[in-house]
N, C-alpha and C positions, 0 to 999 in steps of 0.2 A: 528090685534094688540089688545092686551090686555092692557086699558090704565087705571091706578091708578086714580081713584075718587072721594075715599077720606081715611084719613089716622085720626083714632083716638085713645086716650088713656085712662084707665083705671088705676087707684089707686086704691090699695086693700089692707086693713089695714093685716100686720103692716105695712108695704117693699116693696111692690111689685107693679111693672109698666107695664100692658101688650098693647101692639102697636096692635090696628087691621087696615087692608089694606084695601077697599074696591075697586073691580075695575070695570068699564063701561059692562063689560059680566057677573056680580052677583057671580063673584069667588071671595073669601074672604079669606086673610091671618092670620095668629097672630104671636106674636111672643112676649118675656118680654123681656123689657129694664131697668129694676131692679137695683138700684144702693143704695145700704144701706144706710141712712140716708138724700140721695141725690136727691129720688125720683120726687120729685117733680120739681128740677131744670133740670134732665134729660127731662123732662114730654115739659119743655121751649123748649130743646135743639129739641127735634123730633116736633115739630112743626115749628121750625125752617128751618129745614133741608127738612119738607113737603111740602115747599113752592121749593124745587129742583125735587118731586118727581109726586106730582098732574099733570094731563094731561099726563105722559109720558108712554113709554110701562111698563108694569109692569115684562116681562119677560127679561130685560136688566139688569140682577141682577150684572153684575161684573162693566158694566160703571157705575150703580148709586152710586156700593161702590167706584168707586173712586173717583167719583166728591164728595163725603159728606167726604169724609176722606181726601183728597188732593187738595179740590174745594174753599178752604179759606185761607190766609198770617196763621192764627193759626192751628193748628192740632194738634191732639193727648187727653189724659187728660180722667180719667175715665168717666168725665159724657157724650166727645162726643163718647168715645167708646160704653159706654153701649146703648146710643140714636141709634147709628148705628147698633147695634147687633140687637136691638129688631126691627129693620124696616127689615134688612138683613135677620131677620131666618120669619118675615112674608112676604117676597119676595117670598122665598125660598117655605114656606106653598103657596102660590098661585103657583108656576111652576109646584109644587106636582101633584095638582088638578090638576092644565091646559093640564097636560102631561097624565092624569091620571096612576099616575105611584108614589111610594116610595120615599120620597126624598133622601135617600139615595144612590138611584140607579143612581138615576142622579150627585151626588157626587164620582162615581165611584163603589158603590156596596158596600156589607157589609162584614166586614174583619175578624171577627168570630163569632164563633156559640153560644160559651160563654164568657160570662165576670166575672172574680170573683166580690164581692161585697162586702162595710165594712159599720156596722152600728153604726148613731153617739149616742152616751151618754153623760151624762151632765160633770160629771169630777169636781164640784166645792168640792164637799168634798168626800173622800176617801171610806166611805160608799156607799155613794149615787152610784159612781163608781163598786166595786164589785155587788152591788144589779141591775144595769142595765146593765152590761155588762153581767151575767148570764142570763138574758131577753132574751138578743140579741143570744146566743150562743143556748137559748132553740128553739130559729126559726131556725134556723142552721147556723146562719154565721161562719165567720173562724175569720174574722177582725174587728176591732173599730176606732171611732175616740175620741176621747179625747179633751177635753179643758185642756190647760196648769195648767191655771191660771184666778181670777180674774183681777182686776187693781192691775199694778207692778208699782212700788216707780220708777223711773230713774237711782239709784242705789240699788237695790236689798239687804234687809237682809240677813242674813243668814237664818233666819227664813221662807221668801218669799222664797228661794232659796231651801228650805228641803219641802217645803209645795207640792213646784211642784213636788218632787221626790217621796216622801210620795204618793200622786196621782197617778203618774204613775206604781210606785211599787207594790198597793193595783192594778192596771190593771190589770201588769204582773200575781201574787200568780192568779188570776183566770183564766189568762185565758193558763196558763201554756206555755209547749216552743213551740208547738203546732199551733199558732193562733198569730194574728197580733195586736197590737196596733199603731193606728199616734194619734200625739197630735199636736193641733191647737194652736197656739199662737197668733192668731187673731191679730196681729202687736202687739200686747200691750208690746213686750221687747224692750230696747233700743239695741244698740247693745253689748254693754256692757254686760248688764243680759245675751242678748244669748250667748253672747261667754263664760259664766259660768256656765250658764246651761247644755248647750250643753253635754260637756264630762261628770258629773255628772247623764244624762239619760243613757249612753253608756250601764252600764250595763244590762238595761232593753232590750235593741236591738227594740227598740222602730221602725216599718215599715219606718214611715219620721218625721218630724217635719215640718209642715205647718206654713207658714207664720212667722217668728220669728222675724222678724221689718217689718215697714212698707215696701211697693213696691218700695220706691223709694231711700232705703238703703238696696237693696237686694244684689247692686254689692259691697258691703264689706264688705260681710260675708266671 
């Protein structure tokens, strides 16, 4: 038996939460529990939850995800998702090792050989845009992502409303029909904004639009 010994964490300015596993055989996992802005109450939560997982085997990876995700009257909510992610994918780093073997393989093996790939650029002004997504195109990509928007009013200008287009628009002229753009809306629309925005991107054929209200006004879009 491979038994958990101890479980720490790391803060790494700006954002970021990485969980290291340590266990009784000197195998050592990691994995980030990253949650933006939230970092640090995640950082509560996995020590929390380390108090379910010290002493036990460390190759029990499917019972410890259920006892931390179903082992409490409360469940669910980004910060004990992200606290459980980052213990889960350093589980998962220690089976790697223990098995000496790919962790993928033990997730059932790898499902292709390639992956296309899109790179992000800033998007806050329509310059700044064309000049970095020519960047991106000069390394070879095909695709981008975009930011919307800064911070949007609750009810949207017309002017907020042409600004995001203007944006997108200057994407599109570079990157022609050719080539992909998604724009990130980082929750910042109401739902309102999105549902006005929306068909005014159409023309652009824009690849998705990410996040466009928060998560937890996703199901009325």
């Amino acid at each position: 038996m491979t038994r958990i010994s101890r479980i720490e964490t790391f803060l790494v300015a700006p954002r970021w939460l990485f969980v290291r596993i340590e266990t009784d055989s000197g195998i050592v996992g990691w994995g980030e529990a990253s949650c933006e802005g939230r970092s640090e109450t995640v950082r509560t939560a996995v020590d929390q939850l380390s108090e379910l997982l010290i002493g036990n085997d460390a190759l029990r990876i499917e019972d410890h995800w259920q006892v931390m995700t179903k082992g409490s009257f409360y469940r669910g909510g980004p910060i004990l998702a992200s606290a459980v992610s980052g213990l889960d994918q350093a589980l998962w780093d220690i089976a790697g090792k223990h098995f000496n073997t790919p962790v993928h393989q033990l997730l059932g093996g790898h499902v292709r050989d390639r992956i296309r790939m899109y790179g992000w650029v800033g998007g806050d002004e329509p310059n700044e845009v064309a000049d970095q997504i020519s960047a991106q195109l000069e390394v070879g990509l095909t695709a981008v992502k975009m930011n919307a928007s800064g911070r949007m009013s609750p009810i949207a200008s017309v002017a907020e409303l042409d600004g995001v287009v203007r944006r997108v628009a200057a994407a599109r002229e570079v990157l022609g029909d050719h080539r992909d753009v998604a724009v990130d809306f980082h929750g910042r629309f109401s739902l309102a904004n999105a549902r006005r925005v929306a068909p005014l991107l159409e023309p652009y054929r824009p690849f998705f639009l990410e996040e466009p209200v928060v998560p937890e006004n996703t199901h009325l879009l």
